[in-house]
C-alpha positions in Angstrom: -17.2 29.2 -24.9 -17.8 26.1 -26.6 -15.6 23.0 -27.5 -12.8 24.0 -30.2 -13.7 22.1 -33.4 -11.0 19.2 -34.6 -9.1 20.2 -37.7 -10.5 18.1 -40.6 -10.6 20.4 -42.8 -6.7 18.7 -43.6 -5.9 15.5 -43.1 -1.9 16.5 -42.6 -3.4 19.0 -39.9 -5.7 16.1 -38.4 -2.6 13.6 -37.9 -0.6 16.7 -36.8 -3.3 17.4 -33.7 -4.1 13.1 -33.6 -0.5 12.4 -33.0 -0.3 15.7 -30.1 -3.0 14.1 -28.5 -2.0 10.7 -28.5 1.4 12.0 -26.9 -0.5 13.9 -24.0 -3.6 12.2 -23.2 -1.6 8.7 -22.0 0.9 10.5 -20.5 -2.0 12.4 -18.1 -3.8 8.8 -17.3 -0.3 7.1 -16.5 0.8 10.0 -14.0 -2.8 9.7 -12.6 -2.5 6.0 -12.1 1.3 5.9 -10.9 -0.4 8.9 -8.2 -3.5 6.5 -7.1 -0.8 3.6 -6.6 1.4 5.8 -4.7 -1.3 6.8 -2.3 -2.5 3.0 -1.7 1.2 2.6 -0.9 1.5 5.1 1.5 -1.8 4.1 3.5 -0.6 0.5 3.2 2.6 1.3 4.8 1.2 3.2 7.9 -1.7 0.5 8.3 1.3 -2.0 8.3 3.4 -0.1 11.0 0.6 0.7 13.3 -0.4 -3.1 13.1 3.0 -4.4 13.6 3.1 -2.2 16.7 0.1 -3.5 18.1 1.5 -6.9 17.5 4.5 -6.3 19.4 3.1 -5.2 22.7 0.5 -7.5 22.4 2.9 -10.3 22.2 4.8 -8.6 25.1 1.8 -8.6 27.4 1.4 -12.1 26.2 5.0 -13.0 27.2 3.9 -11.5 30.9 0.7 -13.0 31.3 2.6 -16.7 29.8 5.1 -16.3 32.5 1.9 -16.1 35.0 0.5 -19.4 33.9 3.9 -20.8 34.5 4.2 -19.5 37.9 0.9 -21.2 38.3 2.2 -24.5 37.3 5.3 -24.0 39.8 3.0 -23.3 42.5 1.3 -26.2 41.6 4.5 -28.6 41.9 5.3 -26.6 45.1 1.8 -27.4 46.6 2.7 -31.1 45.8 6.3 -30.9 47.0 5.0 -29.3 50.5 2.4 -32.4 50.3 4.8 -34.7 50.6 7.3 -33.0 52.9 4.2 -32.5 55.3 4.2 -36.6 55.3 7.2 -36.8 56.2 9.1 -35.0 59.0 10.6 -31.7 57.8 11.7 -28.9 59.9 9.8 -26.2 60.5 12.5 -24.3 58.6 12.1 -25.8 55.1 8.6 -25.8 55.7 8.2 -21.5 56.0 10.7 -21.2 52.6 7.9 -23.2 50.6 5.1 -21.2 52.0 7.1 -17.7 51.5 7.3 -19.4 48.2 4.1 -20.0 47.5 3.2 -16.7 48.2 5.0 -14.6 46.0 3.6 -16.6 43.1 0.5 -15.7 42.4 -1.9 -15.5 39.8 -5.6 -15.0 39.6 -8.1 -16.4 37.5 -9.0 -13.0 36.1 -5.0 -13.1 34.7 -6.3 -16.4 32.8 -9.6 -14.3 31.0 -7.0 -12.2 30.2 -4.8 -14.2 28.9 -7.2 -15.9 26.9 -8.7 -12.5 25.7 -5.1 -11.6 24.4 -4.4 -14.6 22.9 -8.3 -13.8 20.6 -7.1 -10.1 19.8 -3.7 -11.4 18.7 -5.5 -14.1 16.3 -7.4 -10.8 15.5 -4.0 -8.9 14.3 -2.6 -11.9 12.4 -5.9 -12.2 10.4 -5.8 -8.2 9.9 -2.0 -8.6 8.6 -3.0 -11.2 6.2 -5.3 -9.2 4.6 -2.2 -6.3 4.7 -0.4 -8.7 2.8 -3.4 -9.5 0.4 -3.6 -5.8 -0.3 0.0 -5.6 -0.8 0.1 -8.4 -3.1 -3.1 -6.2 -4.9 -0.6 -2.9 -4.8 2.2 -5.3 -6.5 0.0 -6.2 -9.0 -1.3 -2.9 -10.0 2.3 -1.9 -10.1 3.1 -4.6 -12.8 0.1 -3.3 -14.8 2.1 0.6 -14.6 4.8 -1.6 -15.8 3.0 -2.2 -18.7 1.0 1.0 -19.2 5.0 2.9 -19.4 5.4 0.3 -22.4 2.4 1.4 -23.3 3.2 5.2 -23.1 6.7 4.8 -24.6 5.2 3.4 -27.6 2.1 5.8 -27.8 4.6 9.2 -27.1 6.9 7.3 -30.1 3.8 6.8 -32.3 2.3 10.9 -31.4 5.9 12.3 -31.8 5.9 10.9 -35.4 2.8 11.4 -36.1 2.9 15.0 -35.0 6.2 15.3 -37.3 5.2 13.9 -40.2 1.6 15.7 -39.9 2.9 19.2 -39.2 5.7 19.0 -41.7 3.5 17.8 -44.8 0.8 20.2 -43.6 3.4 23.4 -43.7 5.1 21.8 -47.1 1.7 20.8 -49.0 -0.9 23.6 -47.5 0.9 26.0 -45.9 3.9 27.3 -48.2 0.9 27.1 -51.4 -1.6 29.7 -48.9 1.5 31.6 -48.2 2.6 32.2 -52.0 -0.9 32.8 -53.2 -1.0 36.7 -53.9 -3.6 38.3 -51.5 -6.7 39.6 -53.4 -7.0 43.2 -53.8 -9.8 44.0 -51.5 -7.2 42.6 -49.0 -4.6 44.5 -50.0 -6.4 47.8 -49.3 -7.5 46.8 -46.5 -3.9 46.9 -45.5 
């Protein structure tokens, strides 16, 4: 089966098939481009959720491990206050609370690595949002060009639609109605 061949053999029936085309063929690429933006939306919405949840509990292990490293720097003005009520004479009382104190605070050096390794992965997820955003900004922009490839297809199906018209209706009138009224030759005729 090979390719149909194009009507030239009249012009009216050549506008008639032009303008079909021109009504279908844009039509096909916009749908396929408004589908490809639709996807890119889509993926760009799920990569945007799952990294705004990995922000979040990232910045709510940070929160923990922040409160740490200011439990360290209480424990360090306790260690100070109990260095100055050693010097001077405090009762043994007093003396026990700040040590119970100093206890229950605690926090390791291994909670600082971590820290600081929390604080580089949540750089990481800010930079990967930015280039979310950069890809949304891309999205937007594509979606301004559909904007003006539906001008573009209003004014094509317009354009097809009366070209398709005009081109059928002169083809029937002028070719048509003539092949129609032309008496049938007589070998024809037999035949039916």
């Amino acid at each position: 089966m090979g390719i149909p061949n194009i009507p030239t053999d009249n012009l009216y029936k050549f506008v008639a098939v032009t303008g079909v085309l021109i009504i279908f063929v844009p039509t096909f690429f916009l749908l396929k481009e408004a589908a490809d933006i639709d996807s890119k939306i889509i993926k760009l919405q799920g990569a945007t959720d799952i990294l705004n949840a990995k922000i979040k509990v990232y910045n709510a292990i940070a929160n923990i491990k922040m409160i740490q490293l200011k439990s360290i720097e209480v424990k360090t003005q306790l260690n100070i206050l109990e260095n100055k009520l050693s010097k001077k004479i405090v009762s043994e009382k007093k003396s026990e609370t700040l040590s119970s104190a100093m206890k229950s605070i605690t926090c390791s050096e291994t909670d600082l690595a971590t820290f600081c390794l929390l604080a580089k992965d949540l750089e990481s997820l800010q930079i990967e949002k930015e280039k979310l955003h950069c890809t949304a900004k891309e999205i937007s922009a594509l979606s301004n060009n559909l904007l003006y490839s539906i001008v573009f297809l209003v004014f094509s199906l317009v354009i097809g639609f009366f070209m398709a018209i005009w081109g059928f209706c002169k083809w029937y009138v002028k070719v048509q109605k003539r092949q129609d009224e032309t008496p049938m030759s007589p070998v024809i005729q037999n035949a039916q």
